[in-house]
N, C-alpha and C positions, 0 to 999 in steps of 0.2 A: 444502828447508825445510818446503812441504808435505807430505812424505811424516813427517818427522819428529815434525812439529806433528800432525796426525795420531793418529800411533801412540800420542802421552803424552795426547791426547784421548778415545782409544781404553780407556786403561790407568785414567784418572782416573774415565771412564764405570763400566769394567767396576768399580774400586773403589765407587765409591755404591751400583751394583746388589748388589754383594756385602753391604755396608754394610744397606743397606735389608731385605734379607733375611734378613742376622740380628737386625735392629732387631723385623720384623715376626714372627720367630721366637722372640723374648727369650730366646735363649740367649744367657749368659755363657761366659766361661771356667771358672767353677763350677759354673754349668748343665750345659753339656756333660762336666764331667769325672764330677758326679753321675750323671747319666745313664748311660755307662760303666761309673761302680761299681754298678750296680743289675742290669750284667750280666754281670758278673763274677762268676764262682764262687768264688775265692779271696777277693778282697773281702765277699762274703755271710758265708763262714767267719771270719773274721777280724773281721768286724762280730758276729756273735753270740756268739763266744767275750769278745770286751772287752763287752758288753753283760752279760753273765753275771756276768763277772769284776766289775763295777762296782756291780751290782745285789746281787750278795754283798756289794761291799766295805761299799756305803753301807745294808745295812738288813738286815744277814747277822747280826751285832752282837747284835738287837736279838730275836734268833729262835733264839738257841743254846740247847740244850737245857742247860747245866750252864756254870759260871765259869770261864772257860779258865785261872785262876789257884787252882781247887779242889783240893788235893793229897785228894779223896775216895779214891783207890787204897787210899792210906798207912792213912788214917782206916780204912780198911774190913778192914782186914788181907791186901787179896790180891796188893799188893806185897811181893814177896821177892827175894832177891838170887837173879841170875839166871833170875825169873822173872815176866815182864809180862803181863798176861791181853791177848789179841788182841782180835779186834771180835766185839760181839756183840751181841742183840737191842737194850740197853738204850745202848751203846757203840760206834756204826759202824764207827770207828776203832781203839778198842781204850782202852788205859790208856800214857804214856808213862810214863819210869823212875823219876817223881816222882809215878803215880798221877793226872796230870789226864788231863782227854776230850781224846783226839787230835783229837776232828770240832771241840770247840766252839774251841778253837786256832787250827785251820786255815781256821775261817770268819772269825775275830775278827781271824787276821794276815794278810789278805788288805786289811783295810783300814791296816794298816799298810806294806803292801809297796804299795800303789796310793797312800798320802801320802808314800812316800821317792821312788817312781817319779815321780810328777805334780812335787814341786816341787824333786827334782833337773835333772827338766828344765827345769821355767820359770828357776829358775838359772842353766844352760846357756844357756838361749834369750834370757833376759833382757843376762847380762854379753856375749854375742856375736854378737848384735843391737848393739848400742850400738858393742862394737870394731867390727863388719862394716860399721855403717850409717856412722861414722865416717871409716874406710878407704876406701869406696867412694866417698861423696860426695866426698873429697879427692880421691882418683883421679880420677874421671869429669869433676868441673866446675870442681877448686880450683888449677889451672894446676901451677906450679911448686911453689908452698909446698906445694898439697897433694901434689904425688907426694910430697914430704919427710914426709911425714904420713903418707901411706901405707906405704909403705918403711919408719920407723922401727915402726909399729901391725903390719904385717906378719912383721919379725924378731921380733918379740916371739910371735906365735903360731908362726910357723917353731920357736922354741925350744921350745912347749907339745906340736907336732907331733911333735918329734924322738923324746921319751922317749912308750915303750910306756905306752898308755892305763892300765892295770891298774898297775902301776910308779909313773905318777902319781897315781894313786888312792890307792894305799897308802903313799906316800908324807906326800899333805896329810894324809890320816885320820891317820897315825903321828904328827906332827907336834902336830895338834890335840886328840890323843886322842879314845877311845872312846867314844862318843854317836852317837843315832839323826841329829842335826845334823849331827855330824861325817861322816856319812855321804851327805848331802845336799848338803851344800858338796862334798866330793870329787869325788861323780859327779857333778856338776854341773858344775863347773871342767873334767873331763876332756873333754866335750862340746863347751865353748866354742868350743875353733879351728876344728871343722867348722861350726857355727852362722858365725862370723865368714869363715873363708874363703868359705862359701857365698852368703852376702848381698853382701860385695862383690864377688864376679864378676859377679853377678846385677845389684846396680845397674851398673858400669859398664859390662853390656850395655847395658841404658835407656838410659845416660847417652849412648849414640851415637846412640837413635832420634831420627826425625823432630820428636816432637811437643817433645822436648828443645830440640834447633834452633829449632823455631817458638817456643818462649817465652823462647827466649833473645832471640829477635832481636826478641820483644816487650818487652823492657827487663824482664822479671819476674825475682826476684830470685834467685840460685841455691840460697841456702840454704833458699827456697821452692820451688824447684822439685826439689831433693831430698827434701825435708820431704814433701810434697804430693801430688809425683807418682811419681819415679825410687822411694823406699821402699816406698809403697802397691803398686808393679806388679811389685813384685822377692820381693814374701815368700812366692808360691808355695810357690818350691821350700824352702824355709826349715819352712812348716809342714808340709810332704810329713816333711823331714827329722827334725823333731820327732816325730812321731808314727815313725818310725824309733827315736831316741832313748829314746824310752818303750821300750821293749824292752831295748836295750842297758843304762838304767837299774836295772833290778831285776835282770836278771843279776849285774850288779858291785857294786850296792847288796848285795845274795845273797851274793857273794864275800868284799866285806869283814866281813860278820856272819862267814861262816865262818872268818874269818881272825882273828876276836877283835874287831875294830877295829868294831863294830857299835854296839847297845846294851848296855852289861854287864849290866843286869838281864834273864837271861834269863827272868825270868818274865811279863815281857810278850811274849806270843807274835806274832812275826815267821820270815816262811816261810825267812829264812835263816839266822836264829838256831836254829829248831828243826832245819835242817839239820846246822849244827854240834854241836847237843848229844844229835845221834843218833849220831852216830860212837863213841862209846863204848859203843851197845846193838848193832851191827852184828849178833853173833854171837849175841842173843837175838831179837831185834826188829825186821828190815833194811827190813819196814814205815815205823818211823819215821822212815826216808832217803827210801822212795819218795814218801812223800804228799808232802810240802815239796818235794821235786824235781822230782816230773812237774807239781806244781802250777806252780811258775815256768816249765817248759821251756812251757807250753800256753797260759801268760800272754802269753808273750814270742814263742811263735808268732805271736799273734791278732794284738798290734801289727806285727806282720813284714808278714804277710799285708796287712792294712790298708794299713800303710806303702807295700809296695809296689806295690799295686795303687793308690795315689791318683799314683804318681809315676808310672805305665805311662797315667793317664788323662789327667794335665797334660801331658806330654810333647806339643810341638808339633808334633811330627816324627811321629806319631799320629792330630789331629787332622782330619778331613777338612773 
C-alpha cells in the first residue's frame, strides 16, 4: 500500500511541477500552437496569400482604375465580333466580351467571393455548432434520454452525409433558385454535418475527462457544465475545421455560379460568374478563364495551407 500510495504521490507531484511550468511559461494551447505556425513554412504561405486576398477584398474596391460594370470597350468601338483587345498599358487585363476592365472586375469580385466564402461558412458553423453542441452534450452527460437525442440528431446528418456534397449543393440552390443567398445557404448547409459530427465527438471526449467527474460530483449542474466547460475545450478542432471550410466554400460557391445557379446578374462581377461567362470567348480570349481560375485555385490554396498547418499545431499527439 506504501509502494502504491507512493507512486500516485509521485504522479500528483510530477503533475503540479508540470503544471507550475507551464503556468510560469504562460503558454496556452493557442500559445503553443501559434508558436508553431510562426515556424511553419506552409503556414507563412498560406497566411500571406489570405492576407493579400483580404486586403484586396476589403479596400481593392476602392482603388480600381475604371467600373467593373463600364461596357467602355463597346462605347469605344474596339469590340468586335470575334475580336477582344488583350492587356495592355492602360488595361492589365485586357477588355471582356462586353468591353469592361478585366483587372477592375477581378479586384471588385474578389470581395464578393470572400462574402459568399466567409458567411457560407459562418452558416455551416453556426447550423452545426448547434446540431453538434446538441448531440454531444446528450451523448456525453444526458443519460438515457439523451443517447435518444443523439441517435435521432445523428440519423439526420447520417442522411446529409450520405448524398455527395456538390449534389446537395445543387440540389438546395435548384430548389431555391438562382441568387448570390441562394448560394450561401447551399454551401453553407453542405458543411453542416462535418461541423456537427466534429463537435460531438469532440465533446464527448471532454465529457469523460477528469474535471467533468469533479464537477459533476460537485453537485454543478450539467447543462452548465456543457455550456461552460465541455463546449468552450472542444471547439479547437471545430475552428481548425472552418478555416478548412473556407476553402472548400468558394470552390463550390465557384461551381454553382458556373452552373447558372449563382447570381443571374452577371454584371456584378464574381470570380465564378466570370468563369462561367468566359466559356463562350474560349477560342478568342482563354485569358478570361484563366484569371478567375487561377484566382480561386490560389485563394483556396492559402486557406488549405492555413487550415492545415493550425490542425498539424493543435494536434496533441505533436505537442511536446
Amino acid at each position: 500500500m506504501t509502494t502504491i500510495g507512493g507512486k500516485k504521490r509521485e504522479k500528483i507531484d510530477r503533475l503540479a511541477e508540470l503544471a507550475a511550468r507551464d503556468e510560469e511559461r504562460g503558454v496556452s494551447l493557442w500559445q503553443d500552437a501559434f508558436r508553431r505556425l510562426r515556424r511553419n513554412p506552409a503556414a507563412i504561405i498560406g497566411a500571406v496569400i489570405l492576407t493579400v486576398f483580404v486586403l484586396v477584398a476589403l479596400i481593392g474596391p476602392f482603388l480600381v482604375p475604371y467600373g467593373p460594370t463600364d461596357t467602355m470597350g463597346i462605347r469605344e468601338g474596339v469590340i468586335k465580333p470575334g475580336v477582344i483587345p488583350g492587356a495592355s498599358s492602360e488595361h492589365w487585363f485586357g477588355y471582356d466580351h462586353q468591353g469592361r476592365d478585366v483587372f477592375s472586375r477581378m479586384i471588385v469580385g474578389a470581395r464578393q467571393t470572400l462574402l459568399v466564402g466567409v458567411v457560407a461558412t459562418l452558416i455551416g458553423l453556426a447550423v452545426g455548432v448547434l446540431i453538434g453542441g446538441v448531440a454531444g452534450a446528450a451523448a456525453g452527460l444526458g443519460g438515457r434520454w439523451g443517447r435518444w437525442v443523439d441517435s435521432t440528431l445523428m440519423r439526420f446528418i447520417d442522411m446529409l452525409l450520405a448524398l455527395p456534397s456538390l449534389l446537395l449543393a445543387v440540389s438546395i440552390a435548384a430548389l431555391l433558385g438562382p441568387s448570390l443567398t441562394t448560394v450561401m445557404i447551399a454551401v453553407g448547409m453542405v458543411s453542416v454535418p462535418v461541423f456537427a459530427r466534429l463537435l460531438r465527438g469532440s465533446m464527448i471526449a471532454q465529457s469523460n475527462s477528469d474535471y467533468v467527474l469533479a464537477a459533476t460530483s460537485l453537485g454543478v449542474r450539467k447543462s452548465k457544465i456543457a455550456l461552460a466547460h465541455v463546449l468552450p475545450n472542444s471547439l479547437a478542432p471545430v475552428i481548425v475545421q472552418a478555416t478548412l471550410t473556407l476553402a472548400t466554400a468558394i470552390i463550390e460557391a465557384a461551381a454553382l455560379s458556373f452552373l447558372g445557379l449563382g447570381n443571374p446578374d452577371s454584371a456584378t462581377p464574381e470570380w465564378g460568374v466570370m468563369l462561367a461567362d468566359a466559356q463562350d470567348q474560349l477560342g478568342v480570349r482563354p485569358e478570361l478563364a484563366i484569371y478567375p481560375a487561377v484566382a480561386i485555385i490560389i485563394t483556396a490554396l492559402g486557406f488549405t495551407l492555413l487550415g492545415e498547418s493550425m490542425r498539424e499545431a493543435l494536434d496533441p499527439k505533436l505537442r511536446k
